[in-house]
C-alpha positions in Angstrom: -14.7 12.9 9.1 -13.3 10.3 11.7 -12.7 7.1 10.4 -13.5 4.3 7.9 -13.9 0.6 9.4 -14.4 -2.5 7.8 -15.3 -6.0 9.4 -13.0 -8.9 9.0 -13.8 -12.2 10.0 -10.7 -13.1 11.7 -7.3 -11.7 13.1 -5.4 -13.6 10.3 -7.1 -11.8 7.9 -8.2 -8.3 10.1 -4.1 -8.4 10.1 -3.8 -9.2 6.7 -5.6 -6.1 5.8 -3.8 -3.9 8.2 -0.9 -4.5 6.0 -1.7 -3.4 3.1 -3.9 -0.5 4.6 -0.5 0.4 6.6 1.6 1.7 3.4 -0.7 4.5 3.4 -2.7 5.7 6.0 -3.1 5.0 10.3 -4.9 2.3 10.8 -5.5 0.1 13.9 -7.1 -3.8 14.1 -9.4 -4.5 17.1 -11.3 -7.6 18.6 -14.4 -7.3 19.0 -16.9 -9.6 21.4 -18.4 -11.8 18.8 -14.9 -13.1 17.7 -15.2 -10.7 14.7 -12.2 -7.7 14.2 -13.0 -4.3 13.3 -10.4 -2.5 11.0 -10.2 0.9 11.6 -8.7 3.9 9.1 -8.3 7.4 11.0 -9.3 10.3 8.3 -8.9 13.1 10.6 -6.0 14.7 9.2 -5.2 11.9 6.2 -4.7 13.3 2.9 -7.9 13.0 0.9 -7.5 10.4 -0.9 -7.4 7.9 2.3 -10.6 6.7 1.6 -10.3 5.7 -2.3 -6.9 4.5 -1.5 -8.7 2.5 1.7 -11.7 1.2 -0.6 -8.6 -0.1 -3.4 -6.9 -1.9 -0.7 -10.3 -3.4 0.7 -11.3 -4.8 -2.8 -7.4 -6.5 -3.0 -7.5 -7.9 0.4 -11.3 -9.4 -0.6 -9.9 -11.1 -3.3 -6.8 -12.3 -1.5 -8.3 -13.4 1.4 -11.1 -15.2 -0.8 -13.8 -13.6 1.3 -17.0 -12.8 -0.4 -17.6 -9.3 1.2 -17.0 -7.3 4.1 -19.0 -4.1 5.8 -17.4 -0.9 5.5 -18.9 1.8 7.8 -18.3 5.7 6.9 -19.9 8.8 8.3 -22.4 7.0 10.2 -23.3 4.7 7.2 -22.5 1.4 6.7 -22.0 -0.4 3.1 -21.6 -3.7 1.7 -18.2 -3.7 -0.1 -18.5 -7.3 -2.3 -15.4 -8.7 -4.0 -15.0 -8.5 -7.3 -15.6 -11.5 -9.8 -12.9 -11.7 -12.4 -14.0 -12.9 -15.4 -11.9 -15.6 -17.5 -11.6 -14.7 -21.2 -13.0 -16.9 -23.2 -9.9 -19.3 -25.0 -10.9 -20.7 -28.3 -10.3 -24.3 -28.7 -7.8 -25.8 -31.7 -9.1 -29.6 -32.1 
């Protein structure tokens, strides 16, 4: 395996990601032409549980970031990795 990468729509928030992906594994932010950054994770030699840990921090730095989704490419595949919605419990109302 040679690395996970994920798209982010800006440095602010490629960066943003970097830091949290950064407690735990190698992982590098670059430009790419179109003004978009790659993010990219380096498995080769990671323990194995880079890419679940990788996928947890992706999901935290969706919602923090307030984006809607981002690709996440992995073996030569590349996935759609959407935020998830957080649903509000239901409060009952004392009138």
């Amino acid at each position: 395996m040679g690395a996970i990468t994920f798209a982010a729509p800006t440095a602010q928030a490629a960066y943003a990601l970097v830091d949290l992906l950064g407690e735990h594994c190698d992982v590098t932010a670059t430009a790419l032409g179109d003004a978009t950054w790659e993010v990219q994770v380096e498995l080769e030699g990671a323990p194995r549980d880079t890419v679940p840990l990788s996928l947890a921090a992706a999901k935290q730095w969706l919602a923090e970031c307030e984006l809607p989704a981002t690709s996440v490419s992995l073996d030569g595949h590349t996935h759609l990795l959407r935020r998830e919605r957080v649903s509000r419990l239901a409060v009952p109302s004392f009138r």
